[in-house]
N, C-alpha and C positions, 0 to 999 in steps of 0.2 A: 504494500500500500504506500502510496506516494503520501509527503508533506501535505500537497493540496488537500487529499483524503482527510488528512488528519487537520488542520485546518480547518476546512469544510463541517468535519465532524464536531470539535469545540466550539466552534461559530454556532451554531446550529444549536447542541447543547445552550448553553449560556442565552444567545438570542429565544429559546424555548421557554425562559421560567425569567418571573415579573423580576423588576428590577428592584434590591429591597432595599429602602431606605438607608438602612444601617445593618447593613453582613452582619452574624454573630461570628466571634473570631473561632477559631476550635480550642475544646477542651484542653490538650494536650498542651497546647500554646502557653495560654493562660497558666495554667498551672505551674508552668516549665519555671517562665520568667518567674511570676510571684515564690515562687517556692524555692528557687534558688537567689533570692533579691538581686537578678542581675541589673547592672546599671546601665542607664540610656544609651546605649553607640549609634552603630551603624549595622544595620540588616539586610539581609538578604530573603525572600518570601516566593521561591520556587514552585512554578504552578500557583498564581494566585488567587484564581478563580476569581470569584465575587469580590474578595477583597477583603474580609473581614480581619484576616489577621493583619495584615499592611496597616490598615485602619487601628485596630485596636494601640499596636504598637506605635505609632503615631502619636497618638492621644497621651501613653506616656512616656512621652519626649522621643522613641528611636527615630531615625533618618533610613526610611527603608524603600530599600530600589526591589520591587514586586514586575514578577516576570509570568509572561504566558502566552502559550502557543496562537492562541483565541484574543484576535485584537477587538470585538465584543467584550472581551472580560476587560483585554487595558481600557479600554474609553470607558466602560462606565466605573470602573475604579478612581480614573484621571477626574472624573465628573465628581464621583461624589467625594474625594478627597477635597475638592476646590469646595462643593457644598459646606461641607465640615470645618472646614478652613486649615484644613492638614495639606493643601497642596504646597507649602514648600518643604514639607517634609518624609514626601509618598513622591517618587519617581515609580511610574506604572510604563514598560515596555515592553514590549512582542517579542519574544525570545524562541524559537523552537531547539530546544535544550539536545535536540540531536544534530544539531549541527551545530550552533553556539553557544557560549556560556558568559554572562554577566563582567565585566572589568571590577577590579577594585577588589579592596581588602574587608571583610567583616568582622563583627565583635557575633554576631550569632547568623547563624544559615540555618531558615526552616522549610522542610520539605512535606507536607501534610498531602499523604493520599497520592501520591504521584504514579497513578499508576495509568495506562489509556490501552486499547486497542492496536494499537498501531507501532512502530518498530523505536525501540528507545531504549539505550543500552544505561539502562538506570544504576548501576555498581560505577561506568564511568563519569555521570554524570556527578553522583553525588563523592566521588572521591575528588572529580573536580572541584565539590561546595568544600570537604573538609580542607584542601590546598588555598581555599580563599580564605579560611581564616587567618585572624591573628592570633597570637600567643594568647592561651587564656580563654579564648572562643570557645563557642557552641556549636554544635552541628545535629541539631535536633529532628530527625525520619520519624515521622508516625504513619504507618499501613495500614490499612484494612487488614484485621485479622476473620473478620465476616464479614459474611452478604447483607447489606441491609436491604427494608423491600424496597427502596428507592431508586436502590444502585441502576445504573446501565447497564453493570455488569451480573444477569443473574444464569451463570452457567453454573449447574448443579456439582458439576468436577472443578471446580475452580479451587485451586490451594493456594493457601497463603504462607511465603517462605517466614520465618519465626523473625525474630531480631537477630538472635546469634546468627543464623543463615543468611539474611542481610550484611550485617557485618565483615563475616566473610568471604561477603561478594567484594564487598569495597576493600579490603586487605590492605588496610591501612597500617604504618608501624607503631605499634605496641609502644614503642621510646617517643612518639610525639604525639598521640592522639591514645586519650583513655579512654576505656569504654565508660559510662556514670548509671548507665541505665537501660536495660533490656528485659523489659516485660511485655506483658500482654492483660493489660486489665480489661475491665467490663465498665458500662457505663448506659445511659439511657439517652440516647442520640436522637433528634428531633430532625427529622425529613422538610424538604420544600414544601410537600403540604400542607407541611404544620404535625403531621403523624409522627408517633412516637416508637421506638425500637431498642432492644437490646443489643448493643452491640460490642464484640470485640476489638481493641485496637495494640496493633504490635508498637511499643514503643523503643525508641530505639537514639539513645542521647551520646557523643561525644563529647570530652574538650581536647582541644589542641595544647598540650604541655610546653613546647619549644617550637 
């Protein structure tokens, strides 16, 4: 499947479901920064979809450049960042992460759900996010560890690699990038509908030591 496909496809997705006011940013997110009381830098927001977490992190103070294949998702990101009055602090641009990756150095790289259809050699990509950090950085993967009933993807054989499996796709060195976090918790995840679900999610946290 070509780019344009994939293209074509997130366009489509995102053009399909109303434009929300204000994204809610994802749990994992949320929890991540607060829980480790990281301080305001500079972000990186991998697949931004809707925008919720670009946004979120904005509001407390990060400076985050949010990427996505679906130039639907950057424009109304760019839109409602200016709404919000976080447009100088949300850079939203069209990146298709299999062919290029973002410039610059970050204090955290979040990649939530990055998974699609279409060809993306996702271990290179994200050892490319841990290579953008700086010293002391985050590299924060959260997966699908289930199907929810929302999903696009509902293939009854579909597996979900664990975190440790993840991790050692990206084979990162042990001397400069610590593992902090590899679970799979549970949570009650609320659909575009508005519908509610149980769902699993592989978490999966870095920091970059040296």
């Amino acid at each position: 499947m070509s780019t344009t496909d994939a293209v074509t496809f997130w366009d489509d997705v995102h053009a399909g479901r109303p434009a929300a006011e204000r994204p809610r940013p994802n749990a994992r997110l949320t929890e991540t920064v607060t829980g480790l009381g990281l301080p305001p830098g500079e972000a990186l927001d991998l697949g931004c979809g809707e925008g919720g977490d670009a946004l979120w992190l904005a509001g407390q103070g990060w400076r985050v450049t949010a990427v996505d294949i679906s130039a639907v998702a950057v424009e109304r990101l760019t839109a409602l960042a200016r709404v919000h009055a976080l447009g100088d602090r949300v850079l939203a641009a069209r990146h298709d992460l299999q062919e290029s990756f973002p410039s610059g150095d970050f204090d955290l790289v979040c990649a939530h759900y990055l998974h699609t259809p279409f060809g993306l050699d996702r271990s290179t990509v994200l050892r490319s996010a841990a290579h953008a950090l700086r010293p002391g950085g985050r590299l924060l993967v959260v997966d699908h560890g289930s199907t929810a009933p929302w999903s696009w993807n509902q293939d009854p054989g579909l597996r979900y690699p664990s975190p440790r499996e993840v991790a050692d796709g990206i084979a990162l060195n042990p001397h400069t990038w610590t593992i902090e976090r590899a679970e799979a918790p549970r949570r009650i995840a609320t659909g575009p509908d508005g519908s509610t679900a149980e769902v699993t999610d592989h978490v999966l946290l870095f920091r970059r030591t040296a």
